[in-house]
N, C-alpha and C positions, 0 to 999 in steps of 0.2 A: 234130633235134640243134641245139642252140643254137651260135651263132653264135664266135669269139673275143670279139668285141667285147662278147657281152652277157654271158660268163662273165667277161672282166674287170671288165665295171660289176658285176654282182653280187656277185663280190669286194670290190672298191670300197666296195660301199654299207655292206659290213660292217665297217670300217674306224671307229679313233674318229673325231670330227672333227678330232680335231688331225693326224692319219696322212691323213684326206682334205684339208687345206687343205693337207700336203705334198705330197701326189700332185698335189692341182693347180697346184703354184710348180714342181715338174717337169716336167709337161706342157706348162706354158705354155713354160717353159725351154727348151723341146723345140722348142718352133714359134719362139719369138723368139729364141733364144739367150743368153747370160751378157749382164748389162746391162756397160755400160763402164764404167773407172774401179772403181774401190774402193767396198766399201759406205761408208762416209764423205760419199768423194764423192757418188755417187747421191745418200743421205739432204742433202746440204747443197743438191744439183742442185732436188730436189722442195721444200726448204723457200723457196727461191727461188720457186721455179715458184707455190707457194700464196699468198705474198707479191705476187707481181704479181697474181694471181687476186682476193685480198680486196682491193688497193687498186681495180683495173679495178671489180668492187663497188662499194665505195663509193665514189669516183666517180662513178659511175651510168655507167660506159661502158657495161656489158653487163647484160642483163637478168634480175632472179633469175626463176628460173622453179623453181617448187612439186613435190614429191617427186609428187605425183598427174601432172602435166600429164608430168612426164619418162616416169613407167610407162605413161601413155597412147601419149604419142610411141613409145618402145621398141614394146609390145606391136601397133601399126598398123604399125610398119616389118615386126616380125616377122612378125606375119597377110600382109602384103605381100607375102614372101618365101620360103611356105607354099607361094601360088597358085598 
């Protein structure tokens, strides 16, 4: 007998992707709670936050590092936490 969890993923999977990218701003919703402030705010908070990002860039404070070396990184932490 299969599990809840895996009768709701398979639910899920049946789902367009626009019904799955809502279920998953739910769930995340779920674990982190409502952000703060007004959508507004947020979106004006993050256009900041990217602003400091791209000037830190160029710059050269922080180091760009390549979409291959980040899924490397990721996928080692993840193997890591398999073991």
């Amino acid at each position: 007998m299969a599990s809840v969890f895996e009768d709701v993923a398979a639910k899920a999977l049946q789902l367009s992707a626009a019904e799955r990218a809502r279920l998953v701003d739910e769930l995340i919703r779920s674990l982190d709670g409502e952000p703060d402030g007004e959508p507004s705010e947020v979106a004006a908070a993050w256009e900041q936050e990217i602003a400091r990002r791209l000037n830190d860039m160029e710059a050269g404070r922080v180091k760009w590092v390549s979409e291959d070396e980040v899924r490397a990184a990721t996928r080692a932490v993840i193997d890591a936490h398999r073991k």
